[in-house]
C-alpha positions as CSV (number, residue, x, y, z in Angstrom):
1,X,-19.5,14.0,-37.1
2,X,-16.7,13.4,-34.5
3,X,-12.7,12.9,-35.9
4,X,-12.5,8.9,-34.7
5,X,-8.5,9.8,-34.3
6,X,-9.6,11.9,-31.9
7,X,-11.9,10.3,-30.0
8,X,-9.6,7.0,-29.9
9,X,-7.1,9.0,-28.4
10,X,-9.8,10.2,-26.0
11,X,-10.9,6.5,-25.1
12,X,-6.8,5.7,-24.6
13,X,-6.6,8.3,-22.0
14,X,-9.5,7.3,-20.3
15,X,-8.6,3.5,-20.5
16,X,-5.3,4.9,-18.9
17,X,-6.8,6.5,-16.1
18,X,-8.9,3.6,-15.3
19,X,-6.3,1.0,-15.2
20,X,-4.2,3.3,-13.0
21,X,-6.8,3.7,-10.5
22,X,-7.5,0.4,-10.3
23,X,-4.0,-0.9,-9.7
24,X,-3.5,1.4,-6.8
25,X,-6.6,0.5,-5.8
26,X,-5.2,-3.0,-5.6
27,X,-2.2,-2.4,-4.2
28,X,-3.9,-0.7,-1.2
29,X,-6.7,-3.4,-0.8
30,X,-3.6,-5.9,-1.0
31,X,-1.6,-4.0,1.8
32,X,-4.4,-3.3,3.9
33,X,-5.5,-7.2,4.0
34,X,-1.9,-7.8,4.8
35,X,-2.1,-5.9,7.4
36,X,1.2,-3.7,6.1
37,X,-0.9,-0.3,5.4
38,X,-0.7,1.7,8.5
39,X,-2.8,5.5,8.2
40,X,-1.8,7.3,11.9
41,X,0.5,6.2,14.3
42,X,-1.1,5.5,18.4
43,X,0.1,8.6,20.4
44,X,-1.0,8.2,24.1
45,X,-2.6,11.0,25.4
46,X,0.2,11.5,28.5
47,X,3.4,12.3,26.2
48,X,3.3,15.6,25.3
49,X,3.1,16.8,29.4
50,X,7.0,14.9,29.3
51,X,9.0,17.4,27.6
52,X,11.8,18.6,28.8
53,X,12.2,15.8,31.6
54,X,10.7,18.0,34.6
55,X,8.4,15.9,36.9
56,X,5.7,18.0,38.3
């Protein structure tokens, strides 16, 4: 038979870890919707050939 102290300890971590995941899962949704969340900035394709200011 399984120690219930355990196993409510167990079921506290898990419940834990679930409302954790789900609150950033929120935050993101909410941030994304809001148009806030940005993942990679545009780089145009030209830019790197510019370094070092010499026109070819």
């Amino acid at each position: 038979m399984a120690d219930r102290n355990a196993l409510s300890k167990i079921g506290l971590l898990f419940m834990a870890t679930t409302l954790l995941v789900m609150m950033t899962g929120a935050v993101v949704v909410a941030d994304h919707l809001s148009g806030r969340l940005t993942i990679d900035e545009q780089v145009t394709a030209g830019t790197a050939s510019d370094v070092g200011g010499h026109a070819n």
